[in-house]
N, C-alpha and C positions, 0 to 999 in steps of 0.2 A: 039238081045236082046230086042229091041224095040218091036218087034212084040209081042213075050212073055209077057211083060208088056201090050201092048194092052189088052190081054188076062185077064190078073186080073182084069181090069174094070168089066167082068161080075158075076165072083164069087163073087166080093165087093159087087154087087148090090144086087145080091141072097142073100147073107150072111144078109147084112143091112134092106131088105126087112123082111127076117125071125126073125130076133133079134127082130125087131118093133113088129112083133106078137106076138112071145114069152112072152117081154114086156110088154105087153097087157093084158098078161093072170091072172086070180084069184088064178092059181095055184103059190106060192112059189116058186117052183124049178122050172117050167120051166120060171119063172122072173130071175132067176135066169140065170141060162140057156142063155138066152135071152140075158144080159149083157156079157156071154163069146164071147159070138157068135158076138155083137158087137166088141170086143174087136178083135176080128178076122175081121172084117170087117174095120177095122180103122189101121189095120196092112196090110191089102191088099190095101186101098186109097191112105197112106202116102205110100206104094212103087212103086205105079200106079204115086204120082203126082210127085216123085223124077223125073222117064223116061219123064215127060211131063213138069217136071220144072213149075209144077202149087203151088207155094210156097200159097197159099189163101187154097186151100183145104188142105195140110199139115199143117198148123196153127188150121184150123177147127179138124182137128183129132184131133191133139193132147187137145184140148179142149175139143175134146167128147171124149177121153180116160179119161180122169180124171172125168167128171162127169157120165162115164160108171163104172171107179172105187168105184167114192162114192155112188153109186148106190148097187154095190155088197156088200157095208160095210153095206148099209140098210135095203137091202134084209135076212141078215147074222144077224141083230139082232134079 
């Protein structure tokens, strides 16, 4: 199982790298966009740092989930 979990570290990265572009972008929907994709990427960290018992970047997700959330509520007005 460990090793699997190794494994999610690199989609996390991929994911989080793309969300920052997305993020980035003048378009709406792919800011949009951008924020799931985070949101997917903070769901792939905190299960990466449960296997690795790194409780500091599990603290950090869950903080950037929630202002990945308030983001989609700002994007959406």
């Amino acid at each position: 199982m460990s090793e699997i979990a190794d494994l999610l570290q690199w989609p996390a990265f991929v994911a989080s790298v793309l969300a920052a572009w997305l993020v980035a972008s003048n378009d709406k929907g792919r800011r949009n966009v951008g924020f799931w994709v985070f949101l997917a990427s903070n769901v792939l960290w905190t299960v990466w740092g449960f296997q690795q018992k790194a409780w500091a970047l599990i603290a950090l997700q869950v903080c950037l989930a929630i202002m990945n959330v308030r983001g989609l509520k700002k994007t959406d007005e």
